[in-house]
C-alpha positions in Angstrom: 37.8 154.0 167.3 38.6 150.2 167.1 40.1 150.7 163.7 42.6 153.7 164.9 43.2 151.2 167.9 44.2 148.4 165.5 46.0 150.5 162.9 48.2 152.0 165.9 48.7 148.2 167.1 50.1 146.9 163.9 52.1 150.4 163.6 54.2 150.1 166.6 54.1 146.2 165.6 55.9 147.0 162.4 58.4 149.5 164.1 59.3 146.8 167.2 59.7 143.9 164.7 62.0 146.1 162.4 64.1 147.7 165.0 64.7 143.5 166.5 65.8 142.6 163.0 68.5 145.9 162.3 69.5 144.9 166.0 70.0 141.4 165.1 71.6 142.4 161.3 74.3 144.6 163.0 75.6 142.4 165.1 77.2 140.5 162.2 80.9 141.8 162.7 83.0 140.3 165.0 84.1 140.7 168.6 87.4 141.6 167.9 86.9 144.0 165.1 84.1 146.1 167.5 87.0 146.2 170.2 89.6 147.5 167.5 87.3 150.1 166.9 86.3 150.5 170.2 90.2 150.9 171.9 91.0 153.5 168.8 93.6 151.4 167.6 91.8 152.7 164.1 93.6 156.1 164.9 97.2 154.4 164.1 96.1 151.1 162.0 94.2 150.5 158.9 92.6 147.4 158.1 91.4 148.2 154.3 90.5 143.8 153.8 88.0 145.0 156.8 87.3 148.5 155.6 88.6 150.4 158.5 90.6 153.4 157.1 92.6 155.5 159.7 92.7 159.1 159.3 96.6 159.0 159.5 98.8 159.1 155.6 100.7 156.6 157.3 98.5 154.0 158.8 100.5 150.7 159.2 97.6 148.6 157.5 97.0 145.4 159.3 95.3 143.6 156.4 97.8 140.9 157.1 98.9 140.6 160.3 97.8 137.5 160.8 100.0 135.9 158.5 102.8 137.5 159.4 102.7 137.1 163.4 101.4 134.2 166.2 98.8 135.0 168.1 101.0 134.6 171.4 104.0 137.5 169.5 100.8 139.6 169.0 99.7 139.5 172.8 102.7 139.9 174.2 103.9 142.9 171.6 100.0 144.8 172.6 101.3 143.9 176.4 104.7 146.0 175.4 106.7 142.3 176.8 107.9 141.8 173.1 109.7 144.4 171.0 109.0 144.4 167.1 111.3 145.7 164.5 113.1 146.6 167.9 110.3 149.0 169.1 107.9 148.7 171.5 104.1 149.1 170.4 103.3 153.1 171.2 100.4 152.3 173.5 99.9 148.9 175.7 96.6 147.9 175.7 94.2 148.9 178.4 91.5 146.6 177.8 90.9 143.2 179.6 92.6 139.7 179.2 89.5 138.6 177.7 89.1 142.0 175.6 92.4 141.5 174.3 92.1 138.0 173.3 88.7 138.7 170.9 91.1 141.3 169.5 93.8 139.1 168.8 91.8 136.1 167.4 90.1 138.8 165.0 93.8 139.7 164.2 94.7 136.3 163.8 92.2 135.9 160.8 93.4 138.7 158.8 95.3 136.7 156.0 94.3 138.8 152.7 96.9 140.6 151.3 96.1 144.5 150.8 95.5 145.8 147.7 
């Protein structure tokens, strides 16, 4: 009985300490990206240099975007107070300030050209 006891101890042991360290291992992408995802903006945008693929042939791909625009032109083009291109973005963002600016900074990294 004490050895079914034990076994059953170091069992749920094992299963606890591996479901803390998959926990801890998916955590690894950043804020921003998890809120891209999360808002859909993956239903219009691509980001191939972060492996988000949108389901739309013509996905603007955003592997660049941070080269290309500020960080205060992108806040205020998601906010629909800046026109791009002379358009206004389709949807304003309806996440908080603070939601928004984890998205932005994410954005702001994306340098790599897309292949």
């Amino acid at each position: 009985m004490k050895n079914i006891i034990a076994y059953l101890g170091i069992i749920i042991a094992i299963v606890a300490l591996y479901g803390f360290a998959f926990t801890i291992s998916s955590n690894d992408d950043p804020a921003g990206k998890k809120i891209f995802v999360d808002q859909k903006c993956n239903m219009c945008h691509t980001v191939k240099s972060a492996g988000i693929e949108s389901k739309k042939s013509d996905a603007t791909d955003l592997s660049n975007v941070g080269a290309e625009m500020k960080s205060e032109d992108m806040i205020k083009y998601l906010k629909k107070e800046m026109k791009l291109n002379n358009k206004d973005h389709k949807t304003a963002f309806k996440g908080s300030d603070e939601d928004l600016k984890k998205l932005v900074e994410w954005l702001s990294t994306l340098k790599a050209e897309s292949k």
